[in-house]
KOLTIVEX-594809 format. One line per 2 residues: number of its first residue (from 1); their letters; for each residue x, y, z of N, C-alpha, C. Coordinates in steps of 0.02 Angstrom, whole numbers, padded with zeros to 5 digits. Example, Ala and Ser with C-alpha at 12.3 -4.5 7.8 and 13.67 -1.06 7.14 Angstrom:
<atoms>
1	AS	00660:-00284:00390:00615:-00225:00390:00660:-00165:00390  00642:-00112:00354:00684:-00053:00357:00645:00002:00394
</atoms>
This chain:
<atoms>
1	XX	00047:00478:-00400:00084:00529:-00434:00156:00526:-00412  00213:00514:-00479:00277:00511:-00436:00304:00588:-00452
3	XX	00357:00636:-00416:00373:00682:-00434:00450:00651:-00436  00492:00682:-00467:00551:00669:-00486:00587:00737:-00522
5	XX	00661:00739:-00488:00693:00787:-00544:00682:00751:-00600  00684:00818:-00662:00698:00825:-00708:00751:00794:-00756
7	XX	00796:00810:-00725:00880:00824:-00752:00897:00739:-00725  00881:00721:-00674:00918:00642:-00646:00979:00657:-00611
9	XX	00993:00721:-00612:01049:00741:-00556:01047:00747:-00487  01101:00758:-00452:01082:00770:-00384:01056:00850:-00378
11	XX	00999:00860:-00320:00963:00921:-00328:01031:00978:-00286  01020:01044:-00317:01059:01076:-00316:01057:01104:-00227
13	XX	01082:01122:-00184:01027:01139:-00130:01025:01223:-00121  01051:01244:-00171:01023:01343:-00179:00955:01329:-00213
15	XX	00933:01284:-00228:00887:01273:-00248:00844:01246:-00226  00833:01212:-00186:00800:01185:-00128:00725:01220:-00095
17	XX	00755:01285:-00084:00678:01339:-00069:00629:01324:-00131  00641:01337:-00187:00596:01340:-00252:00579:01278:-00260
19	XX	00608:01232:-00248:00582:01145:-00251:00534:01136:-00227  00525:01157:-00123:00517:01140:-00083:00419:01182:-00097
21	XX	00423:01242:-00122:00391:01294:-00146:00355:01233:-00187  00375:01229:-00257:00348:01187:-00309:00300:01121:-00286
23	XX	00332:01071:-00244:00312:01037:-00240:00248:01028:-00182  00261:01073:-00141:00198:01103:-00089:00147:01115:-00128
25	XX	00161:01176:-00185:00108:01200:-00214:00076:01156:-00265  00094:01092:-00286:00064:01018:-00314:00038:00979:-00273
27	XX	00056:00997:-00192:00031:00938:-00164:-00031:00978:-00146  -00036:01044:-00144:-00102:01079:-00091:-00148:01079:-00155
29	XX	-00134:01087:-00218:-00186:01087:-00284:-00217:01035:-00282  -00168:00981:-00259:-00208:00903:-00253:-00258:00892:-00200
31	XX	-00257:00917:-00144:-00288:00920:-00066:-00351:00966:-00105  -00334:01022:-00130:-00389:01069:-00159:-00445:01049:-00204
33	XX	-00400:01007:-00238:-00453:00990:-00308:-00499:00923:-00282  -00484:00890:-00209:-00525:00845:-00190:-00542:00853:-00129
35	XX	-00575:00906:-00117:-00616:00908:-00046:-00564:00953:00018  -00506:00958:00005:-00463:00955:00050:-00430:00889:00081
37	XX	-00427:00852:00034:-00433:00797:00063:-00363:00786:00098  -00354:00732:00146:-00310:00714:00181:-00257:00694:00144
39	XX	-00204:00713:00118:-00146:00682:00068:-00098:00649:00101  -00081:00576:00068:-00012:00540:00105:00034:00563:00041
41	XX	00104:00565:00080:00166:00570:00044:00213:00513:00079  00215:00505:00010:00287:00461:00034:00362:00498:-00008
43	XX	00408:00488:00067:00472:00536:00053:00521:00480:00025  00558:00501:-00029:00610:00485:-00031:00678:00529:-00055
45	XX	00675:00573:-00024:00739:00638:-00048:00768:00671:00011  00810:00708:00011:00848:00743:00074:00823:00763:00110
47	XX	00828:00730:00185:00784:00762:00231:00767:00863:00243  00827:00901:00236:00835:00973:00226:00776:00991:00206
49	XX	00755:00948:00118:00706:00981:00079:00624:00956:00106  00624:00867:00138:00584:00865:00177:00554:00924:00234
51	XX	00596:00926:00265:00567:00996:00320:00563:01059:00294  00589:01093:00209:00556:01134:00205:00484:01122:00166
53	XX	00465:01077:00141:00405:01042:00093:00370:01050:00176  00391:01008:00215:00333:01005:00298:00314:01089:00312
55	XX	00370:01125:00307:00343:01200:00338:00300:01239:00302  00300:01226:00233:00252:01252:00179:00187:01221:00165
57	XX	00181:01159:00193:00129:01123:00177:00091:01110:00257  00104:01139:00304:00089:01122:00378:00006:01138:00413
59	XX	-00026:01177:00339:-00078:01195:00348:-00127:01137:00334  -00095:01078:00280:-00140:01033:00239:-00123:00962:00315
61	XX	-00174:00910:00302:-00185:00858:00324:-00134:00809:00303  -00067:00785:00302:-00062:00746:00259:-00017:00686:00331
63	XX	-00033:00604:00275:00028:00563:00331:00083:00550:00286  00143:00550:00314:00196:00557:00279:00233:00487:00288
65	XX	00268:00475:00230:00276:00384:00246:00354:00385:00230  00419:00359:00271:00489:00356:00251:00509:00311:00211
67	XX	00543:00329:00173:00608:00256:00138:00629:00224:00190  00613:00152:00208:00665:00118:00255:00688:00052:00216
69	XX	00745:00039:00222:00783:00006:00175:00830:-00045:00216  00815:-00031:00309:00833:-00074:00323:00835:-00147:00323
71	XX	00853:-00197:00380:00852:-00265:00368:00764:-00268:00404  00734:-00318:00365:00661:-00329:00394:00656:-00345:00464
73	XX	00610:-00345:00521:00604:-00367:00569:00569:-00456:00586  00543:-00456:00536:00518:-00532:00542:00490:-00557:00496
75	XX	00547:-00556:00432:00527:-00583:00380:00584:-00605:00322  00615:-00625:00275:00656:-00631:00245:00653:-00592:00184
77	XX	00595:-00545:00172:00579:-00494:00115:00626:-00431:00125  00683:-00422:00091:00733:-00369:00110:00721:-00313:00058
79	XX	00647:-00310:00018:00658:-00248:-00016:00643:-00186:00020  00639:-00143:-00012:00654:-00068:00031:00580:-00052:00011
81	XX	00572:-00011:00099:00482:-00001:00076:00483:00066:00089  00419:00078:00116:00406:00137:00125:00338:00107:00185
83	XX	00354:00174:00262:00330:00161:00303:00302:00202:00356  00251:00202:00368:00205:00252:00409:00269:00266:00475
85	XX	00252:00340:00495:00289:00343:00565:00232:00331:00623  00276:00282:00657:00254:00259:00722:00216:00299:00771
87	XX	00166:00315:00814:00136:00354:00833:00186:00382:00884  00244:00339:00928:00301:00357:00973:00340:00413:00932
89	XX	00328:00405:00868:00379:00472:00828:00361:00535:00798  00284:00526:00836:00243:00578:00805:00245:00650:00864
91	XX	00247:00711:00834:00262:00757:00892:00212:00742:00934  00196:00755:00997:00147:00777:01041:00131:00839:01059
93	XX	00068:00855:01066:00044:00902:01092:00023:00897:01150  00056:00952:01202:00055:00945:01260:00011:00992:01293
95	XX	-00045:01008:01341:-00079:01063:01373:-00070:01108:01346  -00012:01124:01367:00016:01196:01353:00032:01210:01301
97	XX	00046:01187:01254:00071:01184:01189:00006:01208:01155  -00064:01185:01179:-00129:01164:01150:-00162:01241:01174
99	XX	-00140:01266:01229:-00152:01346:01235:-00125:01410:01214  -00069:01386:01207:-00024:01417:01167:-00035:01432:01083
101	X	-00061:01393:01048:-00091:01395:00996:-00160:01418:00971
</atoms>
């Protein structure tokens, strides 16, 4: 499923809450309508609206995959992918953190 503005413009960012809203509430219908199932996203839009889509959606399972568009690491294939985050970039949960909750 790709989501995309509408318009092909740049997104407005007073607008950003209602996006962020919208597109949560497509991704949790999707998790809903199959089990709850675990949903991957792959980002490619302003990080801002990324972290509010993460704070609305923080209840669902999902792995989230970046645009990286850098130079490859060991290969001569320079298109731009999309790429799991590294487990080193993943928050941790710490003891306390884990009682705290």
């Amino acid at each position: 499923m790709h989501l995309a503005s509408r318009t092909g413009e740049l997104l407005d960012p007073a607008a950003a809450g209602p996006i962020a809203a919208e597109i949560a509430a497509y991704i949790r219908a999707l998790s809903n309508e199959n089990g709850n199932a675990e949903i991957h996203v792959l980002l490619r839009y302003p990080f801002p609206l990324a972290v509010l889509i993460g704070r609305v959606t923080k209840t669902l399972r999902c792995v989230l995959y970046g645009w990286d568009d850098s130079e490859p690491p060991t290969s001569n294939d320079f298109r731009p992918r999309y790429v799991p985050p590294s487990a080193s970039e993943l928050p941790r949960r710490t003891e306390s953190s884990k009682k705290s909750s």
